[in-house]
C-alpha positions in Angstrom: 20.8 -9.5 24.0 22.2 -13.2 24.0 21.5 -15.2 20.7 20.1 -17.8 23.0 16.8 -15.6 23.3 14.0 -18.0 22.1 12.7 -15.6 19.8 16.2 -15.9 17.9 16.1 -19.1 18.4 13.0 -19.6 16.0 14.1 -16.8 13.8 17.1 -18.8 13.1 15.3 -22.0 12.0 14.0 -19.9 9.5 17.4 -17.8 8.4 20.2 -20.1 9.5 22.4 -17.8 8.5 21.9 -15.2 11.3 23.8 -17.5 13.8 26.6 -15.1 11.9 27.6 -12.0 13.1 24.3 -10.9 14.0 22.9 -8.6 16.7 19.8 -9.4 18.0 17.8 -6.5 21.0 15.0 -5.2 22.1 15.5 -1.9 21.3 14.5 1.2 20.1 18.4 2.4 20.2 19.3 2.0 16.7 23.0 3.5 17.0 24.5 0.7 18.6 24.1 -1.0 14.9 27.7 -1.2 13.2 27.2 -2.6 10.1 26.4 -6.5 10.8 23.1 -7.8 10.2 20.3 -6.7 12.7 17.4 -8.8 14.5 15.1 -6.1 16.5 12.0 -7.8 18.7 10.7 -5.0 20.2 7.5 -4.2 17.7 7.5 -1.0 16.1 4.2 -0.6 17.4 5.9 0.0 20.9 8.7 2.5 19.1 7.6 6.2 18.9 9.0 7.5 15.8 8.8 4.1 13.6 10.4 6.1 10.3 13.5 7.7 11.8 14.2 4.2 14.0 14.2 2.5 10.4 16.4 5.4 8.5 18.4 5.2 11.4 19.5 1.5 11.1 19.9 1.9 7.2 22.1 5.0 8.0 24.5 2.3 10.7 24.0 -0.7 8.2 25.9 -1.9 5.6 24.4 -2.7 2.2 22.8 -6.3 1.1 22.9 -6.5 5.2 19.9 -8.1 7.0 17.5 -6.1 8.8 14.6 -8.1 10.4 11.8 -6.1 12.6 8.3 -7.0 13.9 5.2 -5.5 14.6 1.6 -6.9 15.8 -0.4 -6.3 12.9 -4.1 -4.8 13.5 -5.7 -8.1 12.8 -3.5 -9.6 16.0 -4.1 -6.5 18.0 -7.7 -7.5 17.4 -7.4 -10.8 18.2 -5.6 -10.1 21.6 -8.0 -7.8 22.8 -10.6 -10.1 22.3 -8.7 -12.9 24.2 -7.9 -10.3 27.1 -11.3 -9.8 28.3 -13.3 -12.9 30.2 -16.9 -11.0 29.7 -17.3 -11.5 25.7 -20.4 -9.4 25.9 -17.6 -6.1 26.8 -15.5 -7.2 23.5 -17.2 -4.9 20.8 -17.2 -1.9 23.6 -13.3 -2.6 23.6 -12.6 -3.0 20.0 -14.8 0.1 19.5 -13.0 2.0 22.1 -9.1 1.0 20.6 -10.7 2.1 17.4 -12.3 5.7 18.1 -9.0 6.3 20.6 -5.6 4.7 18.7 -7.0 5.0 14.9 -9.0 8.3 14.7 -7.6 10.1 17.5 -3.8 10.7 15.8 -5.2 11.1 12.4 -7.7 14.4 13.5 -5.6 17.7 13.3 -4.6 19.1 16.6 -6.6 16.9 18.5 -3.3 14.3 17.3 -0.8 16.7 19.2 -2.8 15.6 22.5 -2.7 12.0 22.0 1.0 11.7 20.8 1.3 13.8 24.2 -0.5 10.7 26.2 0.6 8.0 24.3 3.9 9.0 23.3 3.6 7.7 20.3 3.9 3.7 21.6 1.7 1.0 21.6 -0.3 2.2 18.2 -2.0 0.1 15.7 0.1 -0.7 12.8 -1.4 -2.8 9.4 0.6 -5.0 7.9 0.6 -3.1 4.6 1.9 0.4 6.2 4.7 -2.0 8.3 5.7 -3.3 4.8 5.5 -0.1 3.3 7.5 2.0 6.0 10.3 -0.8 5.7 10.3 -0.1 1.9 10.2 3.4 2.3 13.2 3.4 4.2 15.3 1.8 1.4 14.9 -1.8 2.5 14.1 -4.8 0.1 11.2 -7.5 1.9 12.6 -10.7 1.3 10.3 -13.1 3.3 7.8 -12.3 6.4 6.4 -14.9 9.1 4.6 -15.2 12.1 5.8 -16.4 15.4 4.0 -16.4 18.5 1.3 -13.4 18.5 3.6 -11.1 15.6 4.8 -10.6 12.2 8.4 -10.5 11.3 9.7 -8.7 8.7 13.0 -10.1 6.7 15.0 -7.2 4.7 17.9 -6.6 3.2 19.3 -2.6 2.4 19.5 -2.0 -0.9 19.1 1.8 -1.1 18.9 4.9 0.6 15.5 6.0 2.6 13.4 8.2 1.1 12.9 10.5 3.6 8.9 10.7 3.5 7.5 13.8 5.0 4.3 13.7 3.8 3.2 9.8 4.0 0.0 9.5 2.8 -2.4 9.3 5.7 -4.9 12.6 4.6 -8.5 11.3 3.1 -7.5 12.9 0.1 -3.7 12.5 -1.7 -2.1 12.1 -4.7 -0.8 9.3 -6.5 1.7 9.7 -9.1 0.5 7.9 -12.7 1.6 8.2 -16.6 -0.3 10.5 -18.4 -0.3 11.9 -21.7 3.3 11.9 -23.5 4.3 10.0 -20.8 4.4 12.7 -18.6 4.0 11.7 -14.8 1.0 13.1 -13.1 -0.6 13.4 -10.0 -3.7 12.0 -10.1 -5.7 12.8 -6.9 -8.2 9.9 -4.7 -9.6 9.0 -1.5 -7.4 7.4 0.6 -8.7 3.3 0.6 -5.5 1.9 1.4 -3.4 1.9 4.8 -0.3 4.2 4.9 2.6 3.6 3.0 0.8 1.5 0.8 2.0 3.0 -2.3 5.3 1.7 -1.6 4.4 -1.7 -1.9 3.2 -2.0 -5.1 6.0 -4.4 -7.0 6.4 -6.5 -4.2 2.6 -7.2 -3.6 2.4 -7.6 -7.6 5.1 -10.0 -7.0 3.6 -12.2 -4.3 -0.2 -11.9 -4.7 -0.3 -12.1 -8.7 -2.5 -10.8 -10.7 -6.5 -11.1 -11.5 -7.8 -12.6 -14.5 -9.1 -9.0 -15.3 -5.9 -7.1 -14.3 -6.3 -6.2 -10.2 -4.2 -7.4 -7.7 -5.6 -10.5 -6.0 -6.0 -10.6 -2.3 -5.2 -7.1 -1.9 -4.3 -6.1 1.9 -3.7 -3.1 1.5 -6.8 -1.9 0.6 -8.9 -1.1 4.0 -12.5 -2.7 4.9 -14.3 1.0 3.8 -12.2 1.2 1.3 -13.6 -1.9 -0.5 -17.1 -0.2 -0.3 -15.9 3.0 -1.6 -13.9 1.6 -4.2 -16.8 -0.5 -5.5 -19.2 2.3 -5.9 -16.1 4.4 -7.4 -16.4 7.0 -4.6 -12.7 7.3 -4.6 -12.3 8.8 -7.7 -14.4 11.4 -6.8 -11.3 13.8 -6.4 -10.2 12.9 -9.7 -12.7 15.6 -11.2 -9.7 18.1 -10.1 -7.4 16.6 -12.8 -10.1 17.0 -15.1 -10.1 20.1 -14.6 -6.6 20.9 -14.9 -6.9 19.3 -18.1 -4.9 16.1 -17.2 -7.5 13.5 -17.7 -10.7 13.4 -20.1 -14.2 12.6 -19.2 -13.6 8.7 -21.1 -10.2 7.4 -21.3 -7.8 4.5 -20.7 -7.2 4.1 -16.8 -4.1 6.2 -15.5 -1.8 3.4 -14.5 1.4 3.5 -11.7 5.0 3.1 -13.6 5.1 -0.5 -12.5 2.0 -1.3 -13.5 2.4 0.3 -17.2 5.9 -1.5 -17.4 4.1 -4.8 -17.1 1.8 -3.8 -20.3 2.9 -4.9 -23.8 5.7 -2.5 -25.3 3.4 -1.7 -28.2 0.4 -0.9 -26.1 2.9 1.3 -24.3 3.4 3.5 -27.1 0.1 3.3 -28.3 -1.4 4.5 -24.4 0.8 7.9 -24.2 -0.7 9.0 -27.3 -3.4 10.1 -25.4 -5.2 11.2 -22.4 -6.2 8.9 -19.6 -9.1 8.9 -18.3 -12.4 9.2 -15.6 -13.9 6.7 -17.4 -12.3 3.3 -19.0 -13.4 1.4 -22.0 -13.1 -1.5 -19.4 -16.9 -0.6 -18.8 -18.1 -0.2 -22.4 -16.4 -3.5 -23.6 -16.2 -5.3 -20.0 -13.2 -7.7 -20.8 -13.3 -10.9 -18.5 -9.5 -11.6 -18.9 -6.0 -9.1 -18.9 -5.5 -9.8 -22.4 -9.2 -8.8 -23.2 -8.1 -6.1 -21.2 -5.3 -5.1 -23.4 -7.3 -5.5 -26.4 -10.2 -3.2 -25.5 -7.6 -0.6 -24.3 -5.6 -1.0 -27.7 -9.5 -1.1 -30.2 -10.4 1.9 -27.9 -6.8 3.7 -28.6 -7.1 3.4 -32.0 -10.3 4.4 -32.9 -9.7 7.5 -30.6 -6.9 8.7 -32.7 -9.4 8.2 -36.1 -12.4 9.8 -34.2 -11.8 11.8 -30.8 -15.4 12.7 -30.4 -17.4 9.8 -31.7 -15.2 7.3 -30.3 -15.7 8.8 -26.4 -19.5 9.5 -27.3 -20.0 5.9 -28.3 -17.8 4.6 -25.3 -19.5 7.1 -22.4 -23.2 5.7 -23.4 -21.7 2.0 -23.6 -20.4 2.7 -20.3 -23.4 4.1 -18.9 -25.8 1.6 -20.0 -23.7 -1.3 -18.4 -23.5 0.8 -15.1 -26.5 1.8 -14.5 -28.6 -0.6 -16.7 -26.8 -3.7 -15.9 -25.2 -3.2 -12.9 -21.5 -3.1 -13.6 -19.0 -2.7 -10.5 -16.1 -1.6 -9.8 -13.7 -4.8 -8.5 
């Protein structure tokens, strides 16, 4: 494709350097990629197998290379279905009908065979966190992302190899790998709240949207509209009973934490958290800190009273808990 497209046009404003030995298509041939930079503006949403088009450019691309892609996120696919129909009264039969078709349809065993049959594969709703997350999955590094016109585009850079996932986390039920006990990794088991490939996105979203006060991730995206609801009445961690009883996590406990999230803790704290078991349920609800530091310091209070007095220590902490649950109304955030 000429470099006079107007879509690289506008891409260049923004990365001036692209004007350089860069190929810009509308593609989803990924072999004609021999190691320069690469500007693709077909959306992914429009490519059938999103994954191997992506492992496929990192396999043709040189490292610390560019790689921007694009994709119309589902809030844009929303907005464009609304804008494409004159009668507004038809809008919420449309939105209902994309919804029950493009998002449940390929996600329902067997029934998913048929509609990758129709659809091929093309043309399906994409979130911005799974778009993120597929890019870092496929051993690209996001460096910035804009909109232009009606899509978002996706600035990379290869800095490793893909990781080849085979089983990308789209079940209602899947694991998540956390430190345990000893510093042993675990799999810790939840209901799914977040888009695909979410889990791959978790330094660079802790790197852009900060942190809470109290230790969350502000403005969290990936996290899905039901899965605000089910994370709030803590009916995600429902699966979580089966590490119980594999004898991974204890009925009270500090929270199992991801590796970046424990890195970000205090060294001290650190050492002081793989000395015992996580838990179902934190001290964060039988203290309730308001702060990240009052977060550290109930965790580390809680820590060493434990390792004085296992059972007293998680009998006073359950009833603390309890009482500001169910008495007072405590949430999860």
């Amino acid at each position: 494709m000429s470099k006079s497209n107007p879509v690289f046009d506008k891409l260049c404003t923004q990365l001036p350097e692209l004007r350089r030995n860069t190929l810009c298509v509308d593609s989803d041939n990924c072999e004609i990629i021999k190691g320069n930079a690469f500007v693709n503006i077909r959306p992914i949403n429009k490519i059938r197998r999103i994954n191997k088009f992506h492992e496929c450019v990192n396999k043709n691309m040189d490292f610390d290379k560019v790689y921007i892609s694009c994709v119309e996120t589902l809030e844009q696919r929303s907005s464009r279905l609304k804008n494409s129909n004159l009668l507004k009264s038809l809008n919420f039969l449309i939105l209902i009908n994309d919804f029950l078709f493009h998002r449940v349809l390929h996600k329902v065993p067997l029934i998913n065979k048929m509609y990758f049959f129709v659809t091929l594969g093309k043309s399906r709703p994409v979130s911005r966190a799974e778009a993120l997350g597929r890019i870092v999955s496929c051993g690209f590094e996001i460096q910035d992302e804009f909109e232009i016109g009606s899509l978002l585009y996706i600035v990379s850079k290869k800095k490793s190899l893909p990781a080849y996932d085979m089983s990308a986390s789209f079940s209602l039920i899947f694991a998540m790998r956390r430190v345990g006990y000893k510093g042993r990794v675990i799999s810790v088991y939840k209901m799914r709240t977040m888009h695909p490939f979410s889990e791959y996105l978790q330094s660079y979203i802790m790197q852009t949207n900060k942190l809470h006060k109290k230790g969350k991730i502000n403005n969290d995206y990936r996290v899905t509209s039901w899965g605000k609801f089910m994370r709030r009445y803590w009916l995600d961690e429902l699966p979580m009973i089966i590490n119980f009883l594999k004898g991974e996590l204890n009925i009270v406990g500090v929270r199992p934490l991801s590796q970046d999230f424990f890195n970000r803790y205090p060294v001290h704290l650190q050492k002081l958290r793989v000395k015992v078991k996580p838990g179902l349920i934190p001290p964060y609800y039988a203290d309730m800190p308001n702060s990240l530091d009052e977060v550290f310091d109930s965790e580390e209070r809680y820590i060493h009273s434990k390792l004085k007095n296992p059972f007293r220590t998680d009998w006073i902490y359950f009833w603390k808990a309890m009482n500001n649950i169910f008495i007072k109304g405590a949430r999860s955030k």
